[in-house]
C-alpha positions in Angstrom: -14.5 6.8 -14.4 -11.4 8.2 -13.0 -8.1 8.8 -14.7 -5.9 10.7 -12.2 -5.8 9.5 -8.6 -3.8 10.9 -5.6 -2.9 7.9 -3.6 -2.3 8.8 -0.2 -1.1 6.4 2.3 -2.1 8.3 6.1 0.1 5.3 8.0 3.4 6.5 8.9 5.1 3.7 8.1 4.8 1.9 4.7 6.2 -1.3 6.1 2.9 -2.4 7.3 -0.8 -4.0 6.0 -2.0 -0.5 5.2 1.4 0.0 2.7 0.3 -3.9 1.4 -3.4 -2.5 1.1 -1.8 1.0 -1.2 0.1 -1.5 -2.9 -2.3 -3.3 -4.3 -4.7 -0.4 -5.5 -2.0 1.5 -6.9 -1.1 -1.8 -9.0 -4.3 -2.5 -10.0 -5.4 0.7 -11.3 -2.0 1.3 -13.1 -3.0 -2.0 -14.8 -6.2 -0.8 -15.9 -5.2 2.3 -16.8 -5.3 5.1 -14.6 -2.7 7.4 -13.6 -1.3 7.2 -10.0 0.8 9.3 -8.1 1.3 8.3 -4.4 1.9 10.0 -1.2 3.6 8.1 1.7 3.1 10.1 4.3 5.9 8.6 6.7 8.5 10.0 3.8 7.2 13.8 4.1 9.1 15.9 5.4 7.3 18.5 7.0 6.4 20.1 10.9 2.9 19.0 11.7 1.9 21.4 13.8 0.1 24.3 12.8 1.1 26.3 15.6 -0.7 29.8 15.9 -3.6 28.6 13.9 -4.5 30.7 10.8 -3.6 33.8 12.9 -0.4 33.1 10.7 0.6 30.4 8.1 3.5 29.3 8.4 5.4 28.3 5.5 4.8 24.9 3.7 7.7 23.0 3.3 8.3 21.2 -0.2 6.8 18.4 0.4 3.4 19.9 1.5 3.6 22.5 -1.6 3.9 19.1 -3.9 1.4 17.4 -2.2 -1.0 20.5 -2.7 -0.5 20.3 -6.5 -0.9 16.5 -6.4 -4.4 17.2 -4.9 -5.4 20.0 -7.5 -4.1 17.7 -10.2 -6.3 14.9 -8.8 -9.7 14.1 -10.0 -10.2 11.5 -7.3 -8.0 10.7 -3.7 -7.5 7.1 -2.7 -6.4 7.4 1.5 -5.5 4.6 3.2 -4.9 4.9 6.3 -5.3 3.1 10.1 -7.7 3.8 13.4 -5.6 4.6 16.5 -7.4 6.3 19.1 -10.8 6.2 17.2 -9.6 8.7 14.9 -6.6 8.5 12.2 -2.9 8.8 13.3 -2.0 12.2 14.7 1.0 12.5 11.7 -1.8 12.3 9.7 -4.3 14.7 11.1 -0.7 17.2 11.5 -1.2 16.8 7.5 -4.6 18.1 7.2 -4.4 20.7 10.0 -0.8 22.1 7.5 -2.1 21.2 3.9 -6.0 22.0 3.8 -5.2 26.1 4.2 -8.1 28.7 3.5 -7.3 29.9 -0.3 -6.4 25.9 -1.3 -9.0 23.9 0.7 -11.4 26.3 1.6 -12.5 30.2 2.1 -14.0 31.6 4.6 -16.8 34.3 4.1 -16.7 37.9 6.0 -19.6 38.1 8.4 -21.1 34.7 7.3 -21.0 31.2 8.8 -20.4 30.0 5.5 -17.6 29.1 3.3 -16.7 28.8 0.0 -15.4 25.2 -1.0 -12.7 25.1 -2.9 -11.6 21.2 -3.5 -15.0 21.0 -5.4 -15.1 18.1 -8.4 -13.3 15.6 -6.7 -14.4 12.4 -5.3 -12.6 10.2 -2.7 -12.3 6.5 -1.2 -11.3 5.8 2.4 -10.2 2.7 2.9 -9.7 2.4 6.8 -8.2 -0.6 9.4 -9.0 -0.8 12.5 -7.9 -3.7 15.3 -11.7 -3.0 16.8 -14.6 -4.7 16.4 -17.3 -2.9 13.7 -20.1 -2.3 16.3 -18.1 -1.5 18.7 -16.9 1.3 16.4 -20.4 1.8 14.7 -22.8 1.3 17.5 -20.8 2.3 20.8 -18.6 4.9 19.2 -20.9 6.1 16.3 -18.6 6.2 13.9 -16.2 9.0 15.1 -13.0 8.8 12.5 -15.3 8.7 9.4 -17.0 10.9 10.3 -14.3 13.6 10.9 -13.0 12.7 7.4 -15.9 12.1 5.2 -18.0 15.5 6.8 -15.2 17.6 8.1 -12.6 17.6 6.4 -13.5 16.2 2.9 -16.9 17.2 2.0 -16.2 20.4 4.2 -13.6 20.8 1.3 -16.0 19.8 -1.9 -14.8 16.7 -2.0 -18.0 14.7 -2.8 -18.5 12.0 -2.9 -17.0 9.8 -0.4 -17.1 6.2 -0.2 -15.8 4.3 2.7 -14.2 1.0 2.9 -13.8 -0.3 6.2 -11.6 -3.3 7.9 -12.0 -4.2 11.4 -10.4 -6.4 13.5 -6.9 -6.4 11.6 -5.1 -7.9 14.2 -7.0 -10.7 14.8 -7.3 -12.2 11.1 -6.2 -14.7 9.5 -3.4 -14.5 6.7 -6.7 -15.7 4.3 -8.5 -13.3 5.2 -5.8 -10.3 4.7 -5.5 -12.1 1.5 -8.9 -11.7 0.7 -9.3 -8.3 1.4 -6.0 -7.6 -0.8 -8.1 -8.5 -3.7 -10.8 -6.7 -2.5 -8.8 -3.4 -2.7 -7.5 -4.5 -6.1 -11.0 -4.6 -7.6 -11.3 -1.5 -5.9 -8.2 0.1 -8.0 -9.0 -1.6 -11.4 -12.5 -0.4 -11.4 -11.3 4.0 -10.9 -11.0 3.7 -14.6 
């Protein structure tokens, strides 16, 4: 299926289960195939606030420039990345808000409430812990994280479809179980190709 996959690893430290979890999709579709590049994004060096909006852009730093041609040479995104807050980790969203710029991401239209999606022909997988339970996430919280990044910001893009894998309760797993959903995510890699 896929050939070319941007990896991107949304925890900022890759010392951790989600850098385990990148680890073993990256290895797994390299093995079957696939080629890989990876983004960690507690190695980029950029400012993550967007800070007059898009009144004016402020220059992208090197990294962000590379990560925009890693995302244009992608045919599918792999993002891994933890729940803090209900939401992903605000390094992470400081990515987005810098990266996903109208004339890359997205266009607005003059005197229209629509927009021309630019990211179109890509697919994506999420692949999300969390240390809470699923219904309280699902049921109490409705979902509020995927939701923001399957709706608004991918598929806001053209990035369609997105699948979501979800983890919950991290923290209070066993080692067996983290080992079980390591091979989970390899399956997940080996089968992109």
């Amino acid at each position: 299926m896929h050939k070319k996959i941007l990896l991107i690893l949304g925890h900022p430290d890759k010392n951790t289960f989600n850098g385990a979890l990148a680890e073993a999709y990256e290895t797994a579709a390299l093995a079957a195939g696939a080629e890989v590049r990876r983004l960690n994004l507690g190695e980029l060096k950029f400012d993550p606030v967007l800070w007059l909006g898009y009144k004016k852009i402020q220059t992208l730093e090197p990294d962000l420039l590379q990560a925009q041609k890693d995302i244009q040479w992608a045919e599918h995104l792999v993002i891994i990345y933890p729940t803090w807050w209900s939401t992903m980790p605000a390094l992470f969203k400081g990515f987005f808000d810098r990266l996903l710029l109208p004339g890359f991401a997205f266009n607005f239209r003059a005197r229209s409430p629509f927009w021309d999606k630019r990211l179109t022909g890509k697919s994506a997988r999420l692949i999300v812990t969390m240390d809470g339970p699923a219904l309280f996430y699902k049921i109490y919280l409705g979902n509020p994280g995927h939701k923001i990044m399957k709706y608004g910001i991918l598929k806001f893009c053209g990035i369609k479809p997105v699948k979501i894998t979800s983890l919950y309760s991290v923290k209070n797993r066993s080692d067996r179980t983290k080992r079980k959903w390591l091979k989970k995510i390899s399956k997940l890699g080996a089968k992109t190709v």
